[in-house]
KOLMAR-252409 format. One record per residue (C-alpha): residue number from 1; chain; residue in one letter; x, y, z. Coordinates in pm, whole numbers, plus 32768, in hexadecimal, padded with zeros to 4 digits. Example, Ala and Ser with C-alpha at 12.3 -4.5 7.8 and 13.67 -1.06 7.14 Angstrom:
<rs>
R seq mol type   px   py   pz
R   1   A    a 84CE 7E3E 830C
R   2   A    s 8557 7F96 82CA
</rs>
This chain:
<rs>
R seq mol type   px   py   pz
R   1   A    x 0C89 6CEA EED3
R   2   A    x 0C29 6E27 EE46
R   3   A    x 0C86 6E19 ECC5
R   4   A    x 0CE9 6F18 EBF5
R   5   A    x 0BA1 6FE1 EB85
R   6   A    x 0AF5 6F45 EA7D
R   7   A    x 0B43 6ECB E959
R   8   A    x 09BA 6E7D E90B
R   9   A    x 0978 6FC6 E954
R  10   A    x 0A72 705C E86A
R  11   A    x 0A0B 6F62 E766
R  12   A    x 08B1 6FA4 E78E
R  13   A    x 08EC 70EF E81C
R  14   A    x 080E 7163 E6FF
R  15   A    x 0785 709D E630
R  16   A    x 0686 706B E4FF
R  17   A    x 0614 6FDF E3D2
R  18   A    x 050A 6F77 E302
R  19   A    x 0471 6EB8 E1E8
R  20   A    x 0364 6ED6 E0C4
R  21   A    x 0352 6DB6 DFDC
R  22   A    x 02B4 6ECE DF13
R  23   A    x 03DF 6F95 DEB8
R  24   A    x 04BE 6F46 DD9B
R  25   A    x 05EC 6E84 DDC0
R  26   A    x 06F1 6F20 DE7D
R  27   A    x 0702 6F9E DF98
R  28   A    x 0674 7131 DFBE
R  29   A    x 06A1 7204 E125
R  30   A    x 061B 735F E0E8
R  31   A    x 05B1 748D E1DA
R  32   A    x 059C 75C8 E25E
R  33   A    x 0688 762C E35F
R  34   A    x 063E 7782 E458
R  35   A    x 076F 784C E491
R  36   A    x 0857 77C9 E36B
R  37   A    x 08D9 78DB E26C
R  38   A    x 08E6 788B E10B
R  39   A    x 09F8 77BD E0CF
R  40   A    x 09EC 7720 E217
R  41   A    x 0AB8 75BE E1C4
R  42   A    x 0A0B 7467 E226
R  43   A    x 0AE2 7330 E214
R  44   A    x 0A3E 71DF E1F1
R  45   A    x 0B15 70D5 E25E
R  46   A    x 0AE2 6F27 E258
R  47   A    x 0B49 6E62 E39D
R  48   A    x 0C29 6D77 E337
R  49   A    x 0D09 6C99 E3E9
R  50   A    x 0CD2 6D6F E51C
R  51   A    x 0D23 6EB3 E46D
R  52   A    x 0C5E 6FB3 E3AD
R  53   A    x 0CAB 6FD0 E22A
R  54   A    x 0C3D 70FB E197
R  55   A    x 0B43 70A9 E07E
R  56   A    x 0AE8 7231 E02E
R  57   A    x 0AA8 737A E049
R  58   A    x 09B6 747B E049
R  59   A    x 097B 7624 E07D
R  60   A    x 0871 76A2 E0F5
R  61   A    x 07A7 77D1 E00E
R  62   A    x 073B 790C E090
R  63   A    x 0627 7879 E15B
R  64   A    x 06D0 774A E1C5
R  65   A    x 065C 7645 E10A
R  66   A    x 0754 750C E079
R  67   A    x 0738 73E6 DFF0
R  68   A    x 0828 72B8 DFDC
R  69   A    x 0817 71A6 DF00
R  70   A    x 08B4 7059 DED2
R  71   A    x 08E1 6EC6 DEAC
R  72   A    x 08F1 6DCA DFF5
R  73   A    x 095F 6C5D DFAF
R  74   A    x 0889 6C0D E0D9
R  75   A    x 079E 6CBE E1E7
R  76   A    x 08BA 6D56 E29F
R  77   A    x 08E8 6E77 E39B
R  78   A    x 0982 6FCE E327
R  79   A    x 09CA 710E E3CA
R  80   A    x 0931 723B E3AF
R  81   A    x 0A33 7380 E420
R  82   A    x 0A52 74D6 E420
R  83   A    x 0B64 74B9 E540
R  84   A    x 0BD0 73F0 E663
R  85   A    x 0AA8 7453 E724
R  86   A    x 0998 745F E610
R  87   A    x 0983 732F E568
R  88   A    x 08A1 71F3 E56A
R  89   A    x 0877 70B9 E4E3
R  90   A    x 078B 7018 E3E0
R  91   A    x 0724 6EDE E370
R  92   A    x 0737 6EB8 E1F5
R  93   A    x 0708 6DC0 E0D9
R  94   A    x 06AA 6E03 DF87
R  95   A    x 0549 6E17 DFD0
R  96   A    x 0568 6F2D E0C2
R  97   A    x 04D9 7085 E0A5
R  98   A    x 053D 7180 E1EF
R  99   A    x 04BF 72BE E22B
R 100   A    x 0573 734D E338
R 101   A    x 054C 7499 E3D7
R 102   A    x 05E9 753D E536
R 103   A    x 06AD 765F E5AF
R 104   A    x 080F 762C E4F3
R 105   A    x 088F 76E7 E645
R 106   A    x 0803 75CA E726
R 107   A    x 07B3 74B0 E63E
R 108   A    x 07A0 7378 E732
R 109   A    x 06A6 743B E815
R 110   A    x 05E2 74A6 E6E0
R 111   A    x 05DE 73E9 E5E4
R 112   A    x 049A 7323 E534
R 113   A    x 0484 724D E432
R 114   A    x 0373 71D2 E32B
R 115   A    x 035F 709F E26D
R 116   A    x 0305 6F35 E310
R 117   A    x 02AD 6EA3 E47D
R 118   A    x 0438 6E3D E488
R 119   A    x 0470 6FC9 E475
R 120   A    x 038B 6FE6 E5EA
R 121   A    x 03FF 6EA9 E69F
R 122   A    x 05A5 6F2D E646
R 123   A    x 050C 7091 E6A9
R 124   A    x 0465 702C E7FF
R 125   A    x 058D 6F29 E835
R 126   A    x 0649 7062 E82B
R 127   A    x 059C 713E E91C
R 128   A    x 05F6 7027 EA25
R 129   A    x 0765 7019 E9DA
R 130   A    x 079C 718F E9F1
R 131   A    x 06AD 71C8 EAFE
R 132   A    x 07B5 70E7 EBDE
R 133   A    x 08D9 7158 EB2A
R 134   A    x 092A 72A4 EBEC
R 135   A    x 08C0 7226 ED52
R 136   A    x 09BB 70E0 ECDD
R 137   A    x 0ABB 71D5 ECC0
R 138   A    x 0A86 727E EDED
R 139   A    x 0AC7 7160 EED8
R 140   A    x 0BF8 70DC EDD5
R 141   A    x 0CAF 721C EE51
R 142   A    x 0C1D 7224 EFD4
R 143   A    x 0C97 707C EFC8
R 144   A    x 0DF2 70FF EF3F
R 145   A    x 0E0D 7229 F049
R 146   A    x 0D96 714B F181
R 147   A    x 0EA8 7036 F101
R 148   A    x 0FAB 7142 F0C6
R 149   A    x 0F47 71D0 F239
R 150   A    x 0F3F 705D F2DA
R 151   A    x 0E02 7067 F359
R 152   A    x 0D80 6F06 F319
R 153   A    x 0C21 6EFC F39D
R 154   A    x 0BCA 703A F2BA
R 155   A    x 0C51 6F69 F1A2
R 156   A    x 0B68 6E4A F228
R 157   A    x 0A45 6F45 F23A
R 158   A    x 0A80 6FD6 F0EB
R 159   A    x 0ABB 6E9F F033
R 160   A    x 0971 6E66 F09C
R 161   A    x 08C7 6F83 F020
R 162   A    x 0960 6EF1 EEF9
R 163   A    x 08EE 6DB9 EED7
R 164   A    x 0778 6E15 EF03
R 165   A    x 078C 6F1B EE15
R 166   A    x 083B 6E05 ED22
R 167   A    x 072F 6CFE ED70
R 168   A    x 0604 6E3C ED5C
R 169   A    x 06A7 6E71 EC03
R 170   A    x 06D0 6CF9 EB7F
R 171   A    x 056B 6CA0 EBD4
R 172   A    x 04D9 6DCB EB18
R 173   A    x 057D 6D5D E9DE
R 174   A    x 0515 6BE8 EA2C
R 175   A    x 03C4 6C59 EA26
R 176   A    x 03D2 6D41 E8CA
R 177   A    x 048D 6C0F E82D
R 178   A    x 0378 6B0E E8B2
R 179   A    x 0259 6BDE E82C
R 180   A    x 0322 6BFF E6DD
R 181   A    x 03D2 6A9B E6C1
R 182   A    x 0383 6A60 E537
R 183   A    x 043D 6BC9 E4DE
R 184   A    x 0582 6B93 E44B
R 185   A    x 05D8 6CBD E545
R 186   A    x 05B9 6BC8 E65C
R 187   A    x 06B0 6AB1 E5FB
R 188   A    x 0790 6C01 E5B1
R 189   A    x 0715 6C99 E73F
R 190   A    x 07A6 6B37 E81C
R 191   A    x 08F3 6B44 E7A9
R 192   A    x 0935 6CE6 E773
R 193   A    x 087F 6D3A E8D6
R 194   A    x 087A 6C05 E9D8
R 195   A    x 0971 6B4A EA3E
R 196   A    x 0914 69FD E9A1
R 197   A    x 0A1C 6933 EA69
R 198   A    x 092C 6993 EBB4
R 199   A    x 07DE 6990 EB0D
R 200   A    x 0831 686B EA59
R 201   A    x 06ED 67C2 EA7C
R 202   A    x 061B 68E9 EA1D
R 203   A    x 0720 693C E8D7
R 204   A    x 06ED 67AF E86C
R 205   A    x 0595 67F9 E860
R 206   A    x 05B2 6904 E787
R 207   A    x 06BA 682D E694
R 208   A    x 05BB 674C E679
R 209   A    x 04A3 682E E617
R 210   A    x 0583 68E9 E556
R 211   A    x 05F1 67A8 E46E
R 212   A    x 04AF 677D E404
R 213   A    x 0430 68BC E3DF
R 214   A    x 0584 6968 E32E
R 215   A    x 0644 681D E2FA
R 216   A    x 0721 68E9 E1D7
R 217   A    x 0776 6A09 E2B0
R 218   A    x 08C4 6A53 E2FF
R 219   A    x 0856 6AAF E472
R 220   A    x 07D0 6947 E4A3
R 221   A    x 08DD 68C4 E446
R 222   A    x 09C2 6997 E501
R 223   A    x 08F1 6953 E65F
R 224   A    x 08D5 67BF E60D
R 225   A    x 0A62 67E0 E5DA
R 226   A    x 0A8B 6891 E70E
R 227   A    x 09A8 67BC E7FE
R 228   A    x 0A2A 6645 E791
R 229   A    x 0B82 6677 E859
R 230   A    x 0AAF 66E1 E95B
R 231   A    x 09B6 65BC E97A
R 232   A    x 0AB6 64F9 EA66
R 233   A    x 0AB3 65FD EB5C
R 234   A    x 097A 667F EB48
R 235   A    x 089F 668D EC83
R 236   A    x 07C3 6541 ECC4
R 237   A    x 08BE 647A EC09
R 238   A    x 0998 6363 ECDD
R 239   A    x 0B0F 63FB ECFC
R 240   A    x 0C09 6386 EC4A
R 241   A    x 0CF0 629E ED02
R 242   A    x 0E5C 6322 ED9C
R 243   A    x 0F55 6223 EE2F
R 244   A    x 109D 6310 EE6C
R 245   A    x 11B1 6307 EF54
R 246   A    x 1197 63D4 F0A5
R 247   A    x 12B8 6488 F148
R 248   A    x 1338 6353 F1C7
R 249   A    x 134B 6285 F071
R 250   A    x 1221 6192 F0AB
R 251   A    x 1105 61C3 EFD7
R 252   A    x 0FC5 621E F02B
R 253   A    x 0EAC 6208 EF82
R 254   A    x 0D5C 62EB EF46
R 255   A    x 0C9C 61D9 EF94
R 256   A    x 0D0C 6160 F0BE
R 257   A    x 0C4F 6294 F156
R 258   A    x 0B02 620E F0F0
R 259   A    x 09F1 6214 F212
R 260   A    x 0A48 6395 F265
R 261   A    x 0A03 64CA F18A
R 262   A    x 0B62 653D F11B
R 263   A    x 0BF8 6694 F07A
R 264   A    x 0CD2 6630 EF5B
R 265   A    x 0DA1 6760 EF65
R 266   A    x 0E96 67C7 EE55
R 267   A    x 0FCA 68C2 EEF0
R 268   A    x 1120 68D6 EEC2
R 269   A    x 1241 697D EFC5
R 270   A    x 129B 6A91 EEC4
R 271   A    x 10E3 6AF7 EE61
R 272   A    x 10CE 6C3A EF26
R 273   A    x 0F4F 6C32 EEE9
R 274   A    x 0F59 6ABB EFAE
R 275   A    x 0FFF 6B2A F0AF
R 276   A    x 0F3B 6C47 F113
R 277   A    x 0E0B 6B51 F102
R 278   A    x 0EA2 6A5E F1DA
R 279   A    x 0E35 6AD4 F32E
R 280   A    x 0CD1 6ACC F2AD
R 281   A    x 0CFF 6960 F293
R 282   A    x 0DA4 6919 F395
R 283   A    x 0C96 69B5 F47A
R 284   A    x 0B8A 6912 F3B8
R 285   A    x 0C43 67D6 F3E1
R 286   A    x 0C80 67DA F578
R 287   A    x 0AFF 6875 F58A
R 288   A    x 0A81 6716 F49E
R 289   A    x 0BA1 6606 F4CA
R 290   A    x 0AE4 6560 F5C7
R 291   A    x 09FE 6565 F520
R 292   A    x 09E0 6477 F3F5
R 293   A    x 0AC0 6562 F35B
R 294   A    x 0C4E 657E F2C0
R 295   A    x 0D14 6601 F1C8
R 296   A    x 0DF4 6552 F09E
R 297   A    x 0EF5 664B F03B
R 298   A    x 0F8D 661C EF20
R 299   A    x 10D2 670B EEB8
R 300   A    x 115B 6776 ED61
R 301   A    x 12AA 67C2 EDF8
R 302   A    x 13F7 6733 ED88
R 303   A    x 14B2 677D EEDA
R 304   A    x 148C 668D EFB3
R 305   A    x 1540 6757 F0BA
R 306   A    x 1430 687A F093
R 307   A    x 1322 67CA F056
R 308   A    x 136C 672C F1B5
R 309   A    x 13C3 6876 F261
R 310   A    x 1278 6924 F1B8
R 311   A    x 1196 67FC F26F
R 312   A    x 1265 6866 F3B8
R 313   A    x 1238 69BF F3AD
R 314   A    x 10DA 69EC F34E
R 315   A    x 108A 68CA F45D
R 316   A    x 0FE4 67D2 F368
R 317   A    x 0F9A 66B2 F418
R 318   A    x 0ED7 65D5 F330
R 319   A    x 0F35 64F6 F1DD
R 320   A    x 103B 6568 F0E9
R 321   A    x 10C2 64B0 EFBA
R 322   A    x 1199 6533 EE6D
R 323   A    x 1243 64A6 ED84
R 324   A    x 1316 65D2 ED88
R 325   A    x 12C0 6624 EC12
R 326   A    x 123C 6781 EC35
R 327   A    x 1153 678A EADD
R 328   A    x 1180 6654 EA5F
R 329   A    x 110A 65BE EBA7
R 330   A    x 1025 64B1 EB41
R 331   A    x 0F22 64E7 EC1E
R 332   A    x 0EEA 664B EBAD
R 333   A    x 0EF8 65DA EA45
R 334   A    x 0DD2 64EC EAAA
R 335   A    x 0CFB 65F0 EB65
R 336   A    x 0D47 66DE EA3B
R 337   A    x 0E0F 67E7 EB2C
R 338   A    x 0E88 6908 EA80
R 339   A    x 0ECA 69DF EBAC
R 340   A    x 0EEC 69E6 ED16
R 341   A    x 0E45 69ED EE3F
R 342   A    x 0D39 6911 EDB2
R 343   A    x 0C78 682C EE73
R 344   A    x 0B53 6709 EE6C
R 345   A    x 0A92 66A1 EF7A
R 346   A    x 0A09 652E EF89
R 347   A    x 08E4 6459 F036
R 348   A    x 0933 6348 F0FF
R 349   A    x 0913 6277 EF9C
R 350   A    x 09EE 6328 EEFB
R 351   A    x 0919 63F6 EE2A
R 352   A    x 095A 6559 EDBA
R 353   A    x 0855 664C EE90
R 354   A    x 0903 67B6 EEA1
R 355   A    x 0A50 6833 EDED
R 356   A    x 0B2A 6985 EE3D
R 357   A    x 0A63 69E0 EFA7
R 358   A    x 0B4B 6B08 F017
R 359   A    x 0B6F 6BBB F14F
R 360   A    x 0A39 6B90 F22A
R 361   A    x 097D 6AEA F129
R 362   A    x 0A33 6981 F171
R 363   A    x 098D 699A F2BF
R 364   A    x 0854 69D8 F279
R 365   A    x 084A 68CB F185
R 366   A    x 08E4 67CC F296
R 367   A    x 07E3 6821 F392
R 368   A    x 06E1 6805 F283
R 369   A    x 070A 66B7 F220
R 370   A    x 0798 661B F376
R 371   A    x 065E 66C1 F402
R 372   A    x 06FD 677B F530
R 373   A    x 06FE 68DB F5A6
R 374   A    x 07EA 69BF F4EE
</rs>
């Protein structure tokens, strides 16, 4: 489903840095801003455990020039901001030098920066995340209004639009982070602007370049620490085994499906977001159940009761099991699910080929690999 609008984009929303192995130690960001009186206040802030700690100020002089100065433990990325909508962010170590220049009364559209190749790739890996930004927005709100009105195939139509602008988006930065794979700014890149849990493959590529190339970085490390939970899931890799009860209080297990391609599919009765999914399963399932097709449901409810009613209502006539453990379900623990829907699909060996196919994109991915006519 449509997600709430972009947390890459705000991250990267505007971004940039650079580095000079030239400059003295400590880190040094100065400029000239257009349209900033003297006195005009910059704060400089660290990200740190997901929030930004100031680390300075600065005023501007008559003709708008600043400078900041400072120490960084390690390459790490700061902030940049006049105000909430002129600020961006930088890339600094105590070998980096900025320059930065831009209108202070549209920064993020404006700004340039000096210094390093890092300071270009961060720049241009900007231009893509903004470009998207506003037209991401746009359908967020049309999604919201559509679901608001009930009208479900305009929600179909523009979840759509979303998706290909999303997937436009992702493969734009998979190509500046290919051409620039060495650059610490790339290990940095996979985990602030993809989604490495669906680009898994791609983002352990980049890990591994990334050890050997920045092995001390804090950024490698962060990516390597966020991919390993991830290996067990991640696409090509055989899916971890489930053996559950089903409604009725016999087990079934995962395996026992082998020989078919099968949706694991992660739901619960009381996941607002899985139920409104549901009926795109279902008709993928009656379009591909005969197939070489089925589903393996598995719920994080603890209600038995609603669990039960949930499959009768939404007409779900496949596999369920639960151990009735909501989170501490240990299936989800050993796919690594952290929220719901969520959803793997598997070849007819059990092997990981496609995870989290929404609305029509199940479908298409059915009649791609059972080779019939969508």
């Amino acid at each position: 489903m449509i997600k709430s609008v972009f947390l890459a984009a705000t991250v990267l929303g505007m971004a940039n840095a650079c580095q000079n192995a030239a400059a003295a130690d400590g880190y040094e960001v100065s400029g000239q801003l257009k349209n900033a009186p003297a006195g005009t206040v910059l704060h400089l802030a660290e990200l740190t455990s997901n929030q930004f700690v100031e680390k300075g100020q600065a005023k501007t002089d008559a003709s708008g020039n600043f400078t900041l100065k400072g120490l960084a433990t390690a390459p790490g990325i700061f902030q940049l901001k006049l105000d909430d909508a002129n600020q961006v962010l930088l890339l600094l170590d105590n070998k980096t030098h900025v320059q930065l220049s831009g209108d202070a009364k549209s920064l993020p559209a404006t700004y340039t920066v000096k210094g390093s190749k890092d300071a270009e790739v961060l720049r241009q890996l900007t231009q893509v995340m903004t470009g998207s930004k506003g037209q991401l927005e746009d359908i967020g709100k049309r999604y919201n209004a559509a679901g608001q009105a009930g009208k479900t195939e305009e929600m179909k139509a523009v979840e759509k639009e979303y998706y290909q602008i999303q997937g436009g988006t992702t493969a734009k930065v998979k190509t500046l982070i290919r051409r620039n794979a060495t650059s610490v700014v790339s290990g940095f890149a996979v985990g602030a602007f993809m989604n490495p849990e669906e680009e898994f493959q791609f983002a352990d590529s980049v890990a591994g370049v990334q050890r050997k190339a920045n092995p001390n970085s804090p950024f490698t490390k962060e990516l390597t620490a966020r991919l390993e939970p991830l290996r067990a899931t991640a696409q090509g890799s055989m899916a971890p085994e489930i053996d559950l009860p089903t409604p009725a209080g016999a087990k079934m297990a995962l395996s026992s499906l082998r020989g078919k391609y099968v949706l694991i599919d992660f739901w619960a009765s009381w996941c607002g977001p899985c139920r409104q999914e549901n009926p795109n399963v279902v008709k993928a399932y009656n379009q591909f159940k005969d197939k070489g097709f089925t589903i393996y449901s598995v719920s994080l409810d603890q209600d038995k009761a609603k669990w039960e009613k949930a499959i009768a209502s939404d007409g779900l006539t496949w596999n369920h099991v639960s151990d009735l453990a909501s989170w501490n379900s240990v299936a989800a623990a050993a796919y690594g699910v952290k929220a719901i829907p969520q959803s793997f699909l598997i070849d007819p060996k059990g092997r990981i080929i496609a995870k989290n196919l929404r609305g029509e994109a199940l479908a298409a991915k059915l009649a791609e690999v059972l080779k019939t006519v969508n």
